[in-house]
C-alpha positions as CSV (number, residue, x, y, z in Angstrom):
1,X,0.0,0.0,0.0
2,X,1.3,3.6,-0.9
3,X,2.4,5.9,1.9
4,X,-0.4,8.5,1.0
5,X,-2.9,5.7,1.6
6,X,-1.8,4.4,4.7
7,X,-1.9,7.9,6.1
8,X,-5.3,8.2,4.7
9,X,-7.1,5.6,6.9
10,X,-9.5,6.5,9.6
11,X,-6.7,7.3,12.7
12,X,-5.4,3.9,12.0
13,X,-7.7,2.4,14.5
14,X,-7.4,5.2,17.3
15,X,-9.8,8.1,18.7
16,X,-9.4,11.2,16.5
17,X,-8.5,13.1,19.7
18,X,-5.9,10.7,20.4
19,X,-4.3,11.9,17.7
20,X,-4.8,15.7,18.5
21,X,-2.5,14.9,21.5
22,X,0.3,13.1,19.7
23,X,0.5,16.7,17.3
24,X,0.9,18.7,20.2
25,X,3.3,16.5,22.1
26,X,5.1,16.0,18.7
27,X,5.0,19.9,18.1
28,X,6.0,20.4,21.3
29,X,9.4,18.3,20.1
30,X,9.8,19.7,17.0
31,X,9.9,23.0,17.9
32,X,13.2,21.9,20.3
33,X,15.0,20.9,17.3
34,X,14.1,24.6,15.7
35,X,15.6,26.3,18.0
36,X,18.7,24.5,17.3
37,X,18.2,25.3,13.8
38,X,17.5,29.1,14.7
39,X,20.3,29.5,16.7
40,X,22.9,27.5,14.6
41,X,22.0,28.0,11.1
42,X,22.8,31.3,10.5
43,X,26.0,31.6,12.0
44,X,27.0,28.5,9.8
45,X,27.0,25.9,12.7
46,X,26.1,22.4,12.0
47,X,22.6,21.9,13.4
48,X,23.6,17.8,13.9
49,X,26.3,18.0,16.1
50,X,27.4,18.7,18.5
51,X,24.6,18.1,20.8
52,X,22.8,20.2,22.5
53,X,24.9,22.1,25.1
54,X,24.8,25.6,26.6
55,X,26.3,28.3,24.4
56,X,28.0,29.7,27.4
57,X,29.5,26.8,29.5
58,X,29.4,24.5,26.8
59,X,27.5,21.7,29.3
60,X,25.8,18.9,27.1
61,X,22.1,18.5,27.9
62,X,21.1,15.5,29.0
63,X,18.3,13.9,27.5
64,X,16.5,14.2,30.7
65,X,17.0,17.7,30.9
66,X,15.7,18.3,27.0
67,X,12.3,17.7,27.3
68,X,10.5,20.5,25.7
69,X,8.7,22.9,27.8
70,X,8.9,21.4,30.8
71,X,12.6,21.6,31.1
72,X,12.4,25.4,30.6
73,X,10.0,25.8,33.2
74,X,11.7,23.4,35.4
75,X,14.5,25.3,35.5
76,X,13.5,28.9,35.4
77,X,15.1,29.9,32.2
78,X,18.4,29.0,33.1
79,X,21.3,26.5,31.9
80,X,21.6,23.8,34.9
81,X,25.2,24.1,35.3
82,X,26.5,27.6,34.9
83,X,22.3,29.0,35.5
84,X,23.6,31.8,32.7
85,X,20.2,32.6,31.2
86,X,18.2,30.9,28.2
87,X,16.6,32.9,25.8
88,X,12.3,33.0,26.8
89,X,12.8,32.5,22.7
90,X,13.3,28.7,23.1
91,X,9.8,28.1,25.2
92,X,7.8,30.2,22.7
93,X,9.1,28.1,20.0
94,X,8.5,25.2,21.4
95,X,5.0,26.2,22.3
96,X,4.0,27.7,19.1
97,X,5.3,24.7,17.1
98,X,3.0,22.3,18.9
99,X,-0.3,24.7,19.4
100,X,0.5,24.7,15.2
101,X,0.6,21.4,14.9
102,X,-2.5,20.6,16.9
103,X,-4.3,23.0,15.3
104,X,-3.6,21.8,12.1
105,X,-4.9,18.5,12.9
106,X,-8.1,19.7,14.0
107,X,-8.5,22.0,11.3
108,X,-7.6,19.2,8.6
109,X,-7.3,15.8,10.1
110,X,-11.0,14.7,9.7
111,X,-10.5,15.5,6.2
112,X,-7.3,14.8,4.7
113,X,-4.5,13.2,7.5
114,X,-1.9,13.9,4.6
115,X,-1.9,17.7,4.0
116,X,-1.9,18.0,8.0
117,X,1.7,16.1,7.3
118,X,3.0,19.1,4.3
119,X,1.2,21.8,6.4
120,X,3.3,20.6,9.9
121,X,6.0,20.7,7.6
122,X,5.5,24.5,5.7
123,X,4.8,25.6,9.3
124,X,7.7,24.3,10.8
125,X,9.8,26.5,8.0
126,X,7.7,29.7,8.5
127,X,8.7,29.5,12.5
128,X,12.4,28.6,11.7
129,X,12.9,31.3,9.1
130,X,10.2,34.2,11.0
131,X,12.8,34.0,14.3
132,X,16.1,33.9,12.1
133,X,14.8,37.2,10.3
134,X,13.3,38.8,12.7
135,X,17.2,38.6,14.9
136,X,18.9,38.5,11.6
137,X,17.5,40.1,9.1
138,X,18.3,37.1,6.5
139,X,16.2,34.3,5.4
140,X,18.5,31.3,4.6
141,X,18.8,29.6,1.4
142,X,18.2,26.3,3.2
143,X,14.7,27.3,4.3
144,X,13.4,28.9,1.3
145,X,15.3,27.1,-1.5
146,X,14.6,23.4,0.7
147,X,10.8,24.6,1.2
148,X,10.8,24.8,-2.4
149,X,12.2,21.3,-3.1
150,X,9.6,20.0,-0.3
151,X,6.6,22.0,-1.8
152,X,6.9,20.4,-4.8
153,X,7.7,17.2,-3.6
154,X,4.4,17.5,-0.5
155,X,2.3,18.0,-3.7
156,X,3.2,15.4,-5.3
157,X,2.7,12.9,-3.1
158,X,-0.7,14.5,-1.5
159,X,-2.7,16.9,-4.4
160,X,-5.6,17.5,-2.2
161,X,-2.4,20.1,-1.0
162,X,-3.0,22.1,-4.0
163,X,-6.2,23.9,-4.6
164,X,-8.3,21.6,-7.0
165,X,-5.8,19.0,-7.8
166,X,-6.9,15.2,-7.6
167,X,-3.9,13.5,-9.4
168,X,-0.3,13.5,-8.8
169,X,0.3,15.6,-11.9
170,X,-2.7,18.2,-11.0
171,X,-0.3,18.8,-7.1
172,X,2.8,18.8,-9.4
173,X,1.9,21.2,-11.7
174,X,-0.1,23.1,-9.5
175,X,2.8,23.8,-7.2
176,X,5.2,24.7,-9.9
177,X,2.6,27.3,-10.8
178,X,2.2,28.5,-7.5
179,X,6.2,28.4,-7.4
180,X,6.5,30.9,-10.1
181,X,3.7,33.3,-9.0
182,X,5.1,33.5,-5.7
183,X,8.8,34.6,-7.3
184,X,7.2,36.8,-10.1
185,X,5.0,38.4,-8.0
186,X,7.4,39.4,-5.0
187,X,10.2,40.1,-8.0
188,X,7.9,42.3,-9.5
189,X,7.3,44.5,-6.3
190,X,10.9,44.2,-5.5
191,X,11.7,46.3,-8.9
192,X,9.0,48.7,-8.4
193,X,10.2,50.0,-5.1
194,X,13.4,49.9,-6.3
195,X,12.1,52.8,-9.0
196,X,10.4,54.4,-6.4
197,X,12.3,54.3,-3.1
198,X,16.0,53.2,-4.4
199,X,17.9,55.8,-2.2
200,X,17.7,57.1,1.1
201,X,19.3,60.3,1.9
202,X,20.8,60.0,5.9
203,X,21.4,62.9,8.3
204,X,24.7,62.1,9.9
205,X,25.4,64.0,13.5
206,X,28.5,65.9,14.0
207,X,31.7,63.9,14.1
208,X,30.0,60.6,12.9
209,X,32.8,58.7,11.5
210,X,31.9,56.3,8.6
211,X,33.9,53.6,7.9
212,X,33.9,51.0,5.2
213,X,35.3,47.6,6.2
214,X,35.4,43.7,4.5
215,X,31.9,43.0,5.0
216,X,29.9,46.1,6.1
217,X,30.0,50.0,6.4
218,X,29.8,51.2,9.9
219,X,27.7,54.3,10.7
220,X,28.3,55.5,14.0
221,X,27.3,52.4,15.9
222,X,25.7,50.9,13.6
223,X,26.9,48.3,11.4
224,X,24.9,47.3,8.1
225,X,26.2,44.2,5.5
226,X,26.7,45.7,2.1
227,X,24.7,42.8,0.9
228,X,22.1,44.9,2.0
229,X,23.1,47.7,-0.2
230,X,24.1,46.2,-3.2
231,X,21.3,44.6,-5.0
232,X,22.6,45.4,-8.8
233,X,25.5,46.6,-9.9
234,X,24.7,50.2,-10.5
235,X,23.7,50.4,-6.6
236,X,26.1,53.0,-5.5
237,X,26.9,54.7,-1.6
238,X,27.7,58.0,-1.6
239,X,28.9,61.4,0.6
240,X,30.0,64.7,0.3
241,X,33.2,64.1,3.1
242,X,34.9,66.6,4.7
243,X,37.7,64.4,5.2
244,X,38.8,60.7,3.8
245,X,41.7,58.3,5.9
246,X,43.1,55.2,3.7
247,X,45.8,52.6,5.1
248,X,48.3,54.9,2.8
249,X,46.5,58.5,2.0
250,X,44.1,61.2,2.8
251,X,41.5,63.4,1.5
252,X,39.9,66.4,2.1
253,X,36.3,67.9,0.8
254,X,36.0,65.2,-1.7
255,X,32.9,62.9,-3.1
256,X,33.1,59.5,-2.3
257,X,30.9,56.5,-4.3
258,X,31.0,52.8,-3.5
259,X,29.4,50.0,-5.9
260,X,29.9,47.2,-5.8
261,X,32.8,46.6,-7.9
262,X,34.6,50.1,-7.9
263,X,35.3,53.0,-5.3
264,X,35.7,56.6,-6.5
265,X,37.3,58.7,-4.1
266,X,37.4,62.3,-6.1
267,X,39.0,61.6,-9.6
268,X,40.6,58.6,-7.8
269,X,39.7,54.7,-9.0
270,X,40.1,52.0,-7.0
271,X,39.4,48.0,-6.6
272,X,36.9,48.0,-3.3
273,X,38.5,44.4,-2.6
274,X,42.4,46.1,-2.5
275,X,41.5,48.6,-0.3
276,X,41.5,47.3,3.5
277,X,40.5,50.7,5.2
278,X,38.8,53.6,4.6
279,X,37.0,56.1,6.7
280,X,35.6,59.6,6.1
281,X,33.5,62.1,8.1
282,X,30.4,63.6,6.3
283,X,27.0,64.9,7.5
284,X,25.2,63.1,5.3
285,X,24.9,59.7,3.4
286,X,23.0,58.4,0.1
287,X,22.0,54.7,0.2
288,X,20.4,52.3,-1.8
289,X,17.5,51.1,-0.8
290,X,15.3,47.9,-1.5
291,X,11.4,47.6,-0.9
292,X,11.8,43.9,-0.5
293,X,14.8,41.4,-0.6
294,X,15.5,38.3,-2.4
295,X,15.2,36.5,0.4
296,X,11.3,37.5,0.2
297,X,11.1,36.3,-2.9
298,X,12.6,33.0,-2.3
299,X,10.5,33.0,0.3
300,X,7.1,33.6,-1.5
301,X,8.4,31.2,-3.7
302,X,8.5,28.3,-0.9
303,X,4.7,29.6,0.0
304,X,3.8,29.4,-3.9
305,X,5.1,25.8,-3.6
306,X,3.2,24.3,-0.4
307,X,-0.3,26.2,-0.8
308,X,-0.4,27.2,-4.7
309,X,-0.7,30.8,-6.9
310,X,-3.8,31.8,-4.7
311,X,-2.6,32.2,-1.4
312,X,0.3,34.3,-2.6
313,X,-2.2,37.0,-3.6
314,X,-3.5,36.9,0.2
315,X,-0.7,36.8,1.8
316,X,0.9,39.7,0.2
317,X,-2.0,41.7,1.1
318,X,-2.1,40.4,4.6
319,X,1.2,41.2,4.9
320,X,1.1,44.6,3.4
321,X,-1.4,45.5,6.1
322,X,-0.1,44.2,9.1
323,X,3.5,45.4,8.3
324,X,2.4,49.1,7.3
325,X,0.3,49.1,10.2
326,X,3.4,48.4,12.5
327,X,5.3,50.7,10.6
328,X,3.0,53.5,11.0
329,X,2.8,52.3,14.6
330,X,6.7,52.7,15.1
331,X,7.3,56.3,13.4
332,X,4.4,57.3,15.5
333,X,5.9,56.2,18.6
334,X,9.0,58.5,16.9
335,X,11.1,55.2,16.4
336,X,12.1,55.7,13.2
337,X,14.8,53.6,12.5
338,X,12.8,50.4,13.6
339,X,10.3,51.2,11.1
340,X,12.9,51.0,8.2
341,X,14.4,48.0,9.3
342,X,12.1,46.1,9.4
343,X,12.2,42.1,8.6
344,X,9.1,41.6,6.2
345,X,9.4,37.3,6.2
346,X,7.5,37.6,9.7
347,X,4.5,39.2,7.8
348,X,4.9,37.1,5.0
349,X,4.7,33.9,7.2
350,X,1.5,35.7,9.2
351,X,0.0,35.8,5.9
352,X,0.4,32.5,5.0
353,X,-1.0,31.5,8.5
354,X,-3.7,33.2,8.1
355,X,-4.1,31.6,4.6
356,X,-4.0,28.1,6.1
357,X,-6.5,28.5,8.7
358,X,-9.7,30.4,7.6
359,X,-7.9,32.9,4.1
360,X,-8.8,29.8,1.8
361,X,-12.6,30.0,2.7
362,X,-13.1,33.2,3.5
363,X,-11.5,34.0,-0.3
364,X,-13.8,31.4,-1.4
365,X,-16.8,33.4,0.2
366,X,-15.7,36.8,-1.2
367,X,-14.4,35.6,-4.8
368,X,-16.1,32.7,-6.0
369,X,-15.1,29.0,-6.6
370,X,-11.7,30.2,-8.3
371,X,-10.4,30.4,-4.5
372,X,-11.9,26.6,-3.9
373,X,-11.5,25.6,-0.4
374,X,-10.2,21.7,0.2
């Protein structure tokens, strides 16, 4: 018997709510490993091994001091040997995972076991890669390019994942199609607010040194990756200094620009990757700007692949809303530079909740049977 039959039968012989249970315990464990994957992934660690230990003493964790939740609780938020503090982070995780995957066997169990199985699966992504950009402000490759892989491999094995599909080829081709409207679409707004908000001019106070190093320019206090910056080649920095230090000359009153693969200080050329220092003072700084990243379009991509082309039009728009609201929220509360850093996966991801448990129908109710629910 295929493995998208046996997961098919009736509970396999056990009380429905037995089964609401094993989700939440099952959740519940999940969401431990996440954490490792939140803490470890994008710092390059390997999220099998070494065990799980405490970042600050380096104790391993017993088994019997790794049970999810209760371990937390148990010891007040702190490591057991050196009682340095854990992160309230890893509780919520664990705790979210497992009220998502009960609730997604209640909301889809009685009808389809199966896409309860890809939906655990898209929601464990969403929680990995909404804590990593909300602390990092990245969305790894390994998230959005593997929920891609997964997507399309979910809807093969279960269509009923993919709005109107009843054969293997139906969930194929519908997540390939959802795939593609989710990169097109998030592409396509990613170009447009490059037209209309590529640069940001930046008041500098008095003696705010600027200094460009290997993988970032530091403002003040503030460090930002020029991966940030430097979305296409003709993506350019650039300040009116009063005053320019390199390793082995100085400037003064001259216009400097930084792209990506050349730095004009005055009249002067250089290689950015041959020059190891440079600082300069200015009072102001131009910066490119991006509306959206590619990691939000990977990401879109990812949802595109698990739920199809429809709920990338309703999450966008969920998104959109909640994330200007907060915005607005933030500049009103004068904390303006919150409001343009903002990570934009989290309200991409609440989106796609949202989507999952009530956006399908309530679409359906508002826009006809093109929105089919399951």
């Amino acid at each position: 018997m295929a493995f998208d039959q046996i997961i098919h039968l009736p509970y396999l012989g056990m009380p429905f709510h037995f089964w609401t249970l094993v989700f939440l315990v099952f959740g519940c464990t999940v969401g431990s490993f996440l954490n490792v994957v939140i803490y470890r992934l994008p710092i390059g660690q390997s999220i099998a091994w070494p065990p799980s230990h405490c970042p600050h003493c380096k104790y391993s964790i017993p088994w019997y001091l790794n049970i999810p939740l209760l371990t937390w609780l148990y010891l007040h938020g702190k490591c057991a040997n050196c009682r340095a503090p854990v992160s309230m982070r890893y509780f919520v995780v664990e705790l979210m995972t497992g009220i998502a995957f009960m609730t997604c066997w209640l909301a889809y169990g009685h009808t389809s076991p199966g896409v309860v199985f890809c939906l655990c699966i898209f929601l464990s992504g969403i929680i990995a890669g909404t804590f990593i950009d909300f602390e990092h402000f990245i969305i790894p490759d390994e998230i959005t390019y593997g929920g891609i892989v997964v997507g399309l491999a979910c809807s093969v094995i279960f269509p009923d994942l993919q709005q109107g599909a009843s054969t293997h080829l139906q969930g194929l081709f519908g997540s390939i199609k959802g795939a593609l409207f989710g990169a097109g679409l998030i592409y396509g707004v990613l170009r447009l607010g490059k037209l209309l908000l590529g640069k940001q001019r930046k008041e500098l106070p008095q003696g705010c040194r600027v200094t460009f190093g290997d993988s970032g320019v530091q403002i003040g206090d503030e460090t930002i990756a020029y991966e940030e910056f430097f979305y296409r080649k003709t993506d350019e920095i650039e300040m009116d200094a009063r005053r320019v230090e390199m390793a082995d000359r100085c400037y003064a009153a001259e216009k400097v620009r930084l792209r990506s693969e050349r730095l004009t200080v005055g009249k002067d050329e250089f290689d950015p990757q041959k020059v190891p220092f440079l600082e300069a003072e200015a009072s102001e700084i131009t910066l490119p700007r991006e509306a959206m990243g590619l990691g939000d379009v990977k990401f879109m991509a990812a949802v595109g692949a698990f739920l199809g082309w429809q709920s990338v039009i309703f999450t966008l728009m969920v998104s959109c809303v909640v994330g200007s609201a907060v915005g607005l929220t933030l500049i009103a509360l004068k904390k303006s530079n919150q409001a343009g850093r903002l990570a934009f996966v989290p309200y991409l991801a609440l989106g796609a909740v949202v989507w999952i448990f009530g956006g399908v129908r309530l679409w359906y109710e508002l826009y006809g049977p093109i929105f089919s629910p399951r």
